[in-house]
GULUMRO-345345 format. One record per residue: residue number from 1; chain; x, y, z of N, C-alpha, C in turn. Coordinates in pm, 1 decimal. Example, Ala and Ser with C-alpha at 12.3 -4.5 7.8 and 13.67 -1.06 7.14 Angstrom:
<vogus>
(1,'A',(1319.0,-569.0,780.0),(1230.0,-450.0,780.0),(1320.0,-330.0,780.0)) (2,'A',(1285.0,-225.0,708.0),(1367.0,-106.0,714.0),(1290.0,3.0,787.0)) 
</vogus>
This chain:
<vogus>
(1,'A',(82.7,-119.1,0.0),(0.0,0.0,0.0),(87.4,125.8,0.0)) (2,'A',(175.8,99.9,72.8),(273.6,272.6,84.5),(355.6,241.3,-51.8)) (3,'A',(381.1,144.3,-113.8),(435.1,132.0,-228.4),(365.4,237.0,-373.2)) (4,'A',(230.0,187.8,-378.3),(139.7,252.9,-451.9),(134.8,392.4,-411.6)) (5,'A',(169.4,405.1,-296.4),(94.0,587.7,-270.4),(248.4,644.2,-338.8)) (6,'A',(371.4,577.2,-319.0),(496.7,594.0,-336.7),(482.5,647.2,-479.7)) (7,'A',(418.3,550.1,-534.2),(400.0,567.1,-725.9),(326.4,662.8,-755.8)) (8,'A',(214.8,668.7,-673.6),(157.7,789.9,-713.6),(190.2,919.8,-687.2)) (9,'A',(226.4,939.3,-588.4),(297.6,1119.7,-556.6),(453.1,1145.3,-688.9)) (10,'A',(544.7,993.7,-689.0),(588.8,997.5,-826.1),(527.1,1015.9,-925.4)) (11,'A',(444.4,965.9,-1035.9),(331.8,1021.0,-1110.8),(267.8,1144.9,-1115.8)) (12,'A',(235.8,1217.0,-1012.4),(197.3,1325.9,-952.1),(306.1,1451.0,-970.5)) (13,'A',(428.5,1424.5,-944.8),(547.4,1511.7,-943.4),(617.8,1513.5,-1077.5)) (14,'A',(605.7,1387.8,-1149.7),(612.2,1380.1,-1316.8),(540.6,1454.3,-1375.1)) (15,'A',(378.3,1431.7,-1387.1),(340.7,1553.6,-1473.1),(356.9,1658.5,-1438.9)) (16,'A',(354.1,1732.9,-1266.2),(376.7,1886.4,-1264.9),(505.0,1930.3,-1340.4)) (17,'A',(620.7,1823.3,-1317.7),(742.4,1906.3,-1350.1),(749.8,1895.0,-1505.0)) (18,'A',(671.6,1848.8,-1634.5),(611.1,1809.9,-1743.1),(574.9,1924.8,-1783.9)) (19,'A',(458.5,1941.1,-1726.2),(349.2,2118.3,-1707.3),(444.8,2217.9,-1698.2)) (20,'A',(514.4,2186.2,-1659.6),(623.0,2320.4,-1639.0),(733.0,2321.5,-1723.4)) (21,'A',(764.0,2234.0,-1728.1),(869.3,2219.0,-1848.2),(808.3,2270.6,-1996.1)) (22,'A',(702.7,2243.9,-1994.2),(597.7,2291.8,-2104.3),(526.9,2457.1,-2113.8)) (23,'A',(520.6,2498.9,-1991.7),(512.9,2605.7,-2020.5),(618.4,2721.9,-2005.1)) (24,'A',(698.5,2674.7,-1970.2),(856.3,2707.0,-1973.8),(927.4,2711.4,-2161.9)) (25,'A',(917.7,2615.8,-2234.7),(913.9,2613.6,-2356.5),(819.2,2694.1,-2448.5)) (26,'A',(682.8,2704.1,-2412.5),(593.0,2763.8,-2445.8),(648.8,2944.4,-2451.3)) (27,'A',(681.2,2988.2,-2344.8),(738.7,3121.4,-2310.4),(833.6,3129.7,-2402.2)) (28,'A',(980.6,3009.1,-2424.9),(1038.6,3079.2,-2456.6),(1067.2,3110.2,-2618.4)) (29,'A',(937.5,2993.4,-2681.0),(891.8,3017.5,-2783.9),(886.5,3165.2,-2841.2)) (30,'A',(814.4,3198.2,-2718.8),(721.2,3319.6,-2775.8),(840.8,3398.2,-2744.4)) (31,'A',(924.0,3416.6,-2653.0),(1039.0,3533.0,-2691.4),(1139.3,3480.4,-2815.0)) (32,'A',(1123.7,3419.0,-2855.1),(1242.1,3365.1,-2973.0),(1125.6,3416.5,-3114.3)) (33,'A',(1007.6,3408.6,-3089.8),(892.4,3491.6,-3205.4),(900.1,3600.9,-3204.9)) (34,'A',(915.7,3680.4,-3104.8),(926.4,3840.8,-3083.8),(1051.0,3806.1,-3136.9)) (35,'A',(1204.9,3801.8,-3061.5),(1328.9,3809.8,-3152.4),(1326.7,3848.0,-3304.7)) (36,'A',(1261.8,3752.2,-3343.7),(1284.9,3682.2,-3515.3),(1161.1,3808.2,-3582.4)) (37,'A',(1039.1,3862.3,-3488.9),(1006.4,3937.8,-3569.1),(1056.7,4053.2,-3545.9)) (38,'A',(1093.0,4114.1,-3404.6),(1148.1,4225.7,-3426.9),(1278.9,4253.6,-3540.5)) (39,'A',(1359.7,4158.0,-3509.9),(1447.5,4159.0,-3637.2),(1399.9,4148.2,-3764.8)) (40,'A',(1313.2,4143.2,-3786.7),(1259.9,4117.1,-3946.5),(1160.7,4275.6,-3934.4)) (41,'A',(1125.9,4359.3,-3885.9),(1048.6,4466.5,-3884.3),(1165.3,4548.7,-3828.3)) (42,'A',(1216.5,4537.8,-3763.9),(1354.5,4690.4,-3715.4),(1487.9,4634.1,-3776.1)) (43,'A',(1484.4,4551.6,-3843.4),(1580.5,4488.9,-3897.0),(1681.9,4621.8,-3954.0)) (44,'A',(1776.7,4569.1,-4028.3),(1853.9,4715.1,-4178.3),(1770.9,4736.9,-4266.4)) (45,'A',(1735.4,4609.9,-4306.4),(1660.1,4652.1,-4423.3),(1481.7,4706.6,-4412.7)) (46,'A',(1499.4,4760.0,-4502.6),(1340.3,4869.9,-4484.0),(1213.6,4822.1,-4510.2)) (47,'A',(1194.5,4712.0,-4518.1),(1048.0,4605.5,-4564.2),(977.2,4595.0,-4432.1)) (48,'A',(877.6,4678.1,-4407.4),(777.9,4679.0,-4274.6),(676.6,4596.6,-4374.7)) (49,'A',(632.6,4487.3,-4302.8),(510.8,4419.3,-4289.2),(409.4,4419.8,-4187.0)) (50,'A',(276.0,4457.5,-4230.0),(198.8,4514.2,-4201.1),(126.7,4390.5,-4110.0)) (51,'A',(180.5,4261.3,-4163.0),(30.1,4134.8,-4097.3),(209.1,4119.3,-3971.0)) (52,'A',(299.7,4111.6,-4031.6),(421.1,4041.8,-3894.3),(445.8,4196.3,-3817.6)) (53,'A',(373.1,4306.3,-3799.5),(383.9,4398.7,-3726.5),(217.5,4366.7,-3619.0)) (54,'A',(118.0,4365.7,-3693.8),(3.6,4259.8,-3581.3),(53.3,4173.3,-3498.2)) (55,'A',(120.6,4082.4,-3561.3),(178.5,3949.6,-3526.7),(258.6,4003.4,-3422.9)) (56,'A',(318.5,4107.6,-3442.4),(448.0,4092.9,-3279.4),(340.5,4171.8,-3161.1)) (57,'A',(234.3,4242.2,-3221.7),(174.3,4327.6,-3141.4),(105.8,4171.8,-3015.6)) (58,'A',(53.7,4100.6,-3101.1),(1.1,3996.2,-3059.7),(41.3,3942.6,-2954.1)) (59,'A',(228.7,3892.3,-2957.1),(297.9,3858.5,-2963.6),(366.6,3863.0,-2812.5)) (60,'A',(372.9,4014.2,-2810.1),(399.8,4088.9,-2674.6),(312.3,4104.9,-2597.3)) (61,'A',(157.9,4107.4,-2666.9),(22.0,4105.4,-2564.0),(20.5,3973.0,-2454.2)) (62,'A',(47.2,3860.2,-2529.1),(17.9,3707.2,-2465.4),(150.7,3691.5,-2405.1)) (63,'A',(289.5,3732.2,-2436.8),(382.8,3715.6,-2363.0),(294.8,3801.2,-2241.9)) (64,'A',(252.3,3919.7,-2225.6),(257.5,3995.6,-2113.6),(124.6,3976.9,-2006.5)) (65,'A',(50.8,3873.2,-2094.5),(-71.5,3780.9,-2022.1),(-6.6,3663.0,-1948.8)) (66,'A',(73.5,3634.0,-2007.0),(132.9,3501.8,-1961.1),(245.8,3508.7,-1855.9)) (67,'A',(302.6,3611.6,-1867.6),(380.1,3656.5,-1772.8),(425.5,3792.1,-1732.6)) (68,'A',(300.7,3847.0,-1667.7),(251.1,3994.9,-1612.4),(364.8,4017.9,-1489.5)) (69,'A',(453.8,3954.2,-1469.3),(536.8,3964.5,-1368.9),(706.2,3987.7,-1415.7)) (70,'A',(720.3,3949.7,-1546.4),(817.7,3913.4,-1604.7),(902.8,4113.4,-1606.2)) (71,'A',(1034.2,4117.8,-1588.4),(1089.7,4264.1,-1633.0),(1096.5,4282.3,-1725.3)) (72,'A',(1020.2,4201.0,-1860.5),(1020.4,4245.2,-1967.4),(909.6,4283.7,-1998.2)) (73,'A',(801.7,4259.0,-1932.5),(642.6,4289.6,-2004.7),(636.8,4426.5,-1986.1)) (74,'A',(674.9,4509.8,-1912.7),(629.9,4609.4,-1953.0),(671.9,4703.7,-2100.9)) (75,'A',(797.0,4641.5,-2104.1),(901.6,4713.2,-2233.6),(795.2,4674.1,-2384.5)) (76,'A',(728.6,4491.6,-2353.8),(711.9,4467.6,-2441.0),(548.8,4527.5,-2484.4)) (77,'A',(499.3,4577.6,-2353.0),(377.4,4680.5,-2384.8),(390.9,4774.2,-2466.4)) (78,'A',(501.2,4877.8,-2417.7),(553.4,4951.5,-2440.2),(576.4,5020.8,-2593.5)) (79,'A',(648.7,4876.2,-2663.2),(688.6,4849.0,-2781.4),(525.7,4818.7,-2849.4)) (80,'A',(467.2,4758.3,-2832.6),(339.9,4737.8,-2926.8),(260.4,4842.4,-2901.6)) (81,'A',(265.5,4930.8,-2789.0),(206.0,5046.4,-2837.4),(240.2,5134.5,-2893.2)) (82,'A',(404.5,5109.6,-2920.9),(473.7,5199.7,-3044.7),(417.3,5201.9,-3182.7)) (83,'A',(409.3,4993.0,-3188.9),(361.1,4964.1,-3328.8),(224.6,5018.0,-3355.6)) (84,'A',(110.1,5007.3,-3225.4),(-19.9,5065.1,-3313.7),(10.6,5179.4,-3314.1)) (85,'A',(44.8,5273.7,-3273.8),(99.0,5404.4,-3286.5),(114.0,5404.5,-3430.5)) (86,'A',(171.1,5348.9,-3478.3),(256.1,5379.0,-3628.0),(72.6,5296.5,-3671.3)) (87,'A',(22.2,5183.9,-3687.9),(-41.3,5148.2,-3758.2),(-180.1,5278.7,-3713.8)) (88,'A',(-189.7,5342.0,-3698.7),(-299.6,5481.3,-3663.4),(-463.7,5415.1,-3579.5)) (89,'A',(-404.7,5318.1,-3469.7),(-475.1,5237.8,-3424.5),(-509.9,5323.5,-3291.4)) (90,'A',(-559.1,5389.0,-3241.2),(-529.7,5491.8,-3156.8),(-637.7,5420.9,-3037.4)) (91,'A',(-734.4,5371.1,-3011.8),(-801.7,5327.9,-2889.9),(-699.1,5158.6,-2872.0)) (92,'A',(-632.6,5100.0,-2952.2),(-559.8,5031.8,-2911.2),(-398.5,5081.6,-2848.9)) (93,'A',(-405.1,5150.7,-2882.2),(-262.4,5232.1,-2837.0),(-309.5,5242.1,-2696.9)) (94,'A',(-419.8,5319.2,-2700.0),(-445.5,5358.8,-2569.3),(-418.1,5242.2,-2446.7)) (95,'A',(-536.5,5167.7,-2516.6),(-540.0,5066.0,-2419.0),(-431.8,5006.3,-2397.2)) (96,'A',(-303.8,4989.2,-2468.3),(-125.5,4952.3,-2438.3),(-128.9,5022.5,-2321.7)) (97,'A',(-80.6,5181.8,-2342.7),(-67.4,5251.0,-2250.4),(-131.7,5232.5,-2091.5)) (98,'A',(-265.7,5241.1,-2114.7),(-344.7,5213.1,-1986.8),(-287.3,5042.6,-1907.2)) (99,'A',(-273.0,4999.9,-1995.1),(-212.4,4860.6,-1906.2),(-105.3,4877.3,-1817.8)) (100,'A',(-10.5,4970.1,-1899.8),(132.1,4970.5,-1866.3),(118.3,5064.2,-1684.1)) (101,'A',(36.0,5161.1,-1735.5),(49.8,5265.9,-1627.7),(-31.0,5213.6,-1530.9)) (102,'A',(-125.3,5096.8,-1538.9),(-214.3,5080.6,-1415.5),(-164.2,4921.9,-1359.4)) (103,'A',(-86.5,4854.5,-1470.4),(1.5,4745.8,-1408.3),(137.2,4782.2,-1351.0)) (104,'A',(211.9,4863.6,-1431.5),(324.6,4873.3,-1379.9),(388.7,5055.3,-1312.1)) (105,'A',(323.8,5161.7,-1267.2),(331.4,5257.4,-1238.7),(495.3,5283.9,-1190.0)) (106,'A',(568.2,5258.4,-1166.2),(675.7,5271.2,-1155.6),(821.7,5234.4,-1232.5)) (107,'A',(699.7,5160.0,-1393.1),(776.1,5190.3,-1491.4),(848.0,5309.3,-1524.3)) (108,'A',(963.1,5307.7,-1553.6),(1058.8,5426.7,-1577.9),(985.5,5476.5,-1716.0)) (109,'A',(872.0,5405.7,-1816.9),(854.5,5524.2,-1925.9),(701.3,5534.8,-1859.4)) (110,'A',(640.5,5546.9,-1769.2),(489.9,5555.7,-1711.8),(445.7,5709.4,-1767.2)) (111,'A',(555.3,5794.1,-1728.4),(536.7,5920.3,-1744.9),(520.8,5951.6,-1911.1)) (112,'A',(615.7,5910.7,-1997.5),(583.2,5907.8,-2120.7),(445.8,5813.9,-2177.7)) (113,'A',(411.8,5739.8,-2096.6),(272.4,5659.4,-2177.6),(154.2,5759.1,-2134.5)) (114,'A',(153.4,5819.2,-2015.7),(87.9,5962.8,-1995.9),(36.8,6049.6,-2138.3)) (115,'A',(160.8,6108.9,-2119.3),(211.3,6206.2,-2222.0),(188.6,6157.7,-2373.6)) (116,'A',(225.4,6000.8,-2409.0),(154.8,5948.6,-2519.9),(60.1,5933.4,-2552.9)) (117,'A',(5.1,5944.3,-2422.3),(-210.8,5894.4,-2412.7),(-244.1,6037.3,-2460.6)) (118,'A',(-224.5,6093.2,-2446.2),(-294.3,6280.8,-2487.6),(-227.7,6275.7,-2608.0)) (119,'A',(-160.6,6237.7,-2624.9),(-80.4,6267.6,-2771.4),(-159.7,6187.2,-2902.8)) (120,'A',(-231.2,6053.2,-2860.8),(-287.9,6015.1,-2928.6),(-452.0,6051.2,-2911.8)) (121,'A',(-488.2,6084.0,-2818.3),(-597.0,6141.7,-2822.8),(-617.2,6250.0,-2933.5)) (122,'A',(-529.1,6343.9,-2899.5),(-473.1,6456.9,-2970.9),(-479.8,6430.0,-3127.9)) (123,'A',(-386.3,6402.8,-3178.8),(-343.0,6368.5,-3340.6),(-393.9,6280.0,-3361.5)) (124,'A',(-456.2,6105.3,-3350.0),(-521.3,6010.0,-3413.0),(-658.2,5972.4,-3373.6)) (125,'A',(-708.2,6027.9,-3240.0),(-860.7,6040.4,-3252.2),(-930.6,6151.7,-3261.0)) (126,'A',(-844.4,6245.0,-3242.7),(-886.4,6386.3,-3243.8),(-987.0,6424.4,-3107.2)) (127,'A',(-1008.8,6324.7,-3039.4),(-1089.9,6425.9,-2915.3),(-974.7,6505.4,-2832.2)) (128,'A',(-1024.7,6665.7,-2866.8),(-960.0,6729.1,-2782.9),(-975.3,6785.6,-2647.4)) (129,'A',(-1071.8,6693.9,-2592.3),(-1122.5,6703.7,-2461.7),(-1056.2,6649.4,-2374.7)) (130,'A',(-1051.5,6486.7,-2413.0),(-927.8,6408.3,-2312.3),(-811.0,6429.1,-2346.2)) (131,'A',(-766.1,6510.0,-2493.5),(-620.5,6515.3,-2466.1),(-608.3,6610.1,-2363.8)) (132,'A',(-681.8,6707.5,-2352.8),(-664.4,6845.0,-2238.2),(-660.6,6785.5,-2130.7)) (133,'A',(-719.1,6650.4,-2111.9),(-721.0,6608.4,-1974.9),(-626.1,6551.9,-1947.4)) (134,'A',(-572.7,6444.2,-2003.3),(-469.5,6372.5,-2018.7),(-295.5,6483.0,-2035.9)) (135,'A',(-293.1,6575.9,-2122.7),(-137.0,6673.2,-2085.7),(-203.5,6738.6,-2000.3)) (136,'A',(-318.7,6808.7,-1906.5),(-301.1,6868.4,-1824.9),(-230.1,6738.8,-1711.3)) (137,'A',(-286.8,6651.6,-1715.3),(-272.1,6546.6,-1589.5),(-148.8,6527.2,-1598.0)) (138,'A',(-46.0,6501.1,-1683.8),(84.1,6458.9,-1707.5),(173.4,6615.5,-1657.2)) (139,'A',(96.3,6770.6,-1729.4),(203.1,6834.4,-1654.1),(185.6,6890.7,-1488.4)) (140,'A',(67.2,6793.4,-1432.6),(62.8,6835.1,-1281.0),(84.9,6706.6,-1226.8)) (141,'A',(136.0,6601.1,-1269.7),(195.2,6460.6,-1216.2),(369.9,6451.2,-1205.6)) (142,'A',(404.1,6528.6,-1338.6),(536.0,6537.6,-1373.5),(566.8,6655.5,-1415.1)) (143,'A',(622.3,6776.9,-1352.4),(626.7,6915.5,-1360.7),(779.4,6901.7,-1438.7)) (144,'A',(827.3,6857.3,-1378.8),(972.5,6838.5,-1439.2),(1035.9,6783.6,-1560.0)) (145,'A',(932.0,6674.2,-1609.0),(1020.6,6557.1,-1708.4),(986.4,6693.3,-1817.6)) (146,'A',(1121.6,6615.9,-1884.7),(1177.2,6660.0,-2015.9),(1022.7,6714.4,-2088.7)) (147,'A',(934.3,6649.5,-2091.8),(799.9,6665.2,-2205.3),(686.2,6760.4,-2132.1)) (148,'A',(741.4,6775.6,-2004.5),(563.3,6934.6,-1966.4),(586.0,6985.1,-2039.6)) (149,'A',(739.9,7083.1,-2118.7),(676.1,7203.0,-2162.9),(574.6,7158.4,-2300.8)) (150,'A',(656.9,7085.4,-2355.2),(547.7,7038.3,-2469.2),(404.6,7006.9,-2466.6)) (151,'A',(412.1,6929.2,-2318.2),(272.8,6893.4,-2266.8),(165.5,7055.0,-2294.5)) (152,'A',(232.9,7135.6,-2197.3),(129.1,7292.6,-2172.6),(156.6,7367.4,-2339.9)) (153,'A',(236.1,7335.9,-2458.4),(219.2,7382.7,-2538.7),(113.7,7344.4,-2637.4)) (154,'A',(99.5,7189.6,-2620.7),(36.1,7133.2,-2639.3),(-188.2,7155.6,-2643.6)) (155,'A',(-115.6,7200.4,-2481.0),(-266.7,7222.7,-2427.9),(-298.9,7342.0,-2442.1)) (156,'A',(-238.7,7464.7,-2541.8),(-262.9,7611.0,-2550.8),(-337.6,7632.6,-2690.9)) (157,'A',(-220.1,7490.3,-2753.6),(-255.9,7497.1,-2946.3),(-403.8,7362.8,-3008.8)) (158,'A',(-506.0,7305.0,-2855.6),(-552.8,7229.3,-2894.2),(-652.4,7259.5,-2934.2)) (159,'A',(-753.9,7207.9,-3092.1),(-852.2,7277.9,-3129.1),(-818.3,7343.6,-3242.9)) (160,'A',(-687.2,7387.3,-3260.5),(-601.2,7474.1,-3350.1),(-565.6,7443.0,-3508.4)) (161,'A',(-616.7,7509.9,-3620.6),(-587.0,7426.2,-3738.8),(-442.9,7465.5,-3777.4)) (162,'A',(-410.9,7424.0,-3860.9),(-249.8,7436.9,-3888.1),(-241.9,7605.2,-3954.5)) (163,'A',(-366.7,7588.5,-4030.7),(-300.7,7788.7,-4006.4),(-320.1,7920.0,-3936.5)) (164,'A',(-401.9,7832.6,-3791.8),(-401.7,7941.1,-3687.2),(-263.9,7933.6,-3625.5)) (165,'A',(-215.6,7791.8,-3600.1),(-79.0,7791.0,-3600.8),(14.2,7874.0,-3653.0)) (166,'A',(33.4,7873.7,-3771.5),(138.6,7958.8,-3865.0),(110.7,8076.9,-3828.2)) (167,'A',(-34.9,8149.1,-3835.5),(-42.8,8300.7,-3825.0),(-14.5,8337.3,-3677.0)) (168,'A',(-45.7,8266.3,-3569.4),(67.7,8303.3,-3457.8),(159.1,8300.9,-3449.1)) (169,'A',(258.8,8168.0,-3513.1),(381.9,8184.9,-3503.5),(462.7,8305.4,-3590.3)) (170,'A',(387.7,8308.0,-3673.7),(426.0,8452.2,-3791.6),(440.6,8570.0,-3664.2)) (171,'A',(324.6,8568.1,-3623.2),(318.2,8713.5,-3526.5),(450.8,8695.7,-3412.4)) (172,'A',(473.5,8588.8,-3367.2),(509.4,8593.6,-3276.0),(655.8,8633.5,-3316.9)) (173,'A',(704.6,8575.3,-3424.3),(864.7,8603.0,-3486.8),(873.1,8755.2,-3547.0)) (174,'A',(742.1,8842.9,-3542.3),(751.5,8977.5,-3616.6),(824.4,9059.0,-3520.1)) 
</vogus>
């Protein structure tokens, strides 16, 4: 009888360390997929693909589901909200951003996903309501970083077509 229970807690300790070995491979799959696509999209050569730029967005989402703890998930948020950025995906951008800043707040770029969130409000959805909300919030969170002043320049010229722009700046250089 203690023989059998013997076999079974063996059996038992086989598949966990199995399961793990498996999702251990599984992970590092998926960083050897990011590798191979980031190199093939930031590569030298200049051929952006549009379905293997989804694909890494993807890519870095489920790495950062799968391992929300990892010191890389936030970078790899980070990075796919670069890519919808570029693909003019702007409530998915957002939602990058919002992950980053409400999972990881003491990310060293938190302050820039701020500052990015109004920015895309701003230029790719055009509501200029939350961008006002969003750079006001960034230049009374972070008075200092490199990007308030841009932030409050930001929030002076919003609403603004490009040649109310020019005819102030005209005035202002007279």
């Amino acid at each position: 009888m203690k023989q059998m229970k013997w076999i079974g807690t063996v059996l038992i300790l086989f598949v966990f360390v199995q399961c793990q070995n498996q999702a251990k491979q599984t992970v590092l799959t998926t960083e050897q997929q990011i590798e191979t696509l980031e190199q093939k999209l930031f590569g030298q050569n200049d051929e952006y693909n549009e379905q293997d730029a989804y694909r890494l967005m993807e890519l870095y989402q489920r790495f950062a589901d799968s391992l929300p703890d990892d010191k890389k998930t936030p970078d790899y948020l980070f990075k796919a909200a670069d890519i919808s950025m570029f693909q003019m995906d702007g409530e998915k951008t957002i939602g990058f951003y919002d992950q980053i800043m409400e999972h990881y707040p003491n990310y060293p770029n938190a302050p820039m996903c701020l500052f990015l969130k109004a920015f895309v409000y701003d230029n790719r959805i055009g509501d200029t309501a939350m961008a006002h909300r969003f750079y006001s919030e960034f230049v009374r969170n972070y008075p200092d970083h490199e990007f308030a002043d841009d932030a409050e320049v930001a929030i002076k010229n919003l609403g603004k077509s490009p040649e109310e722009l020019i005819r102030e700046f005209e005035s202002m250089n007279q």
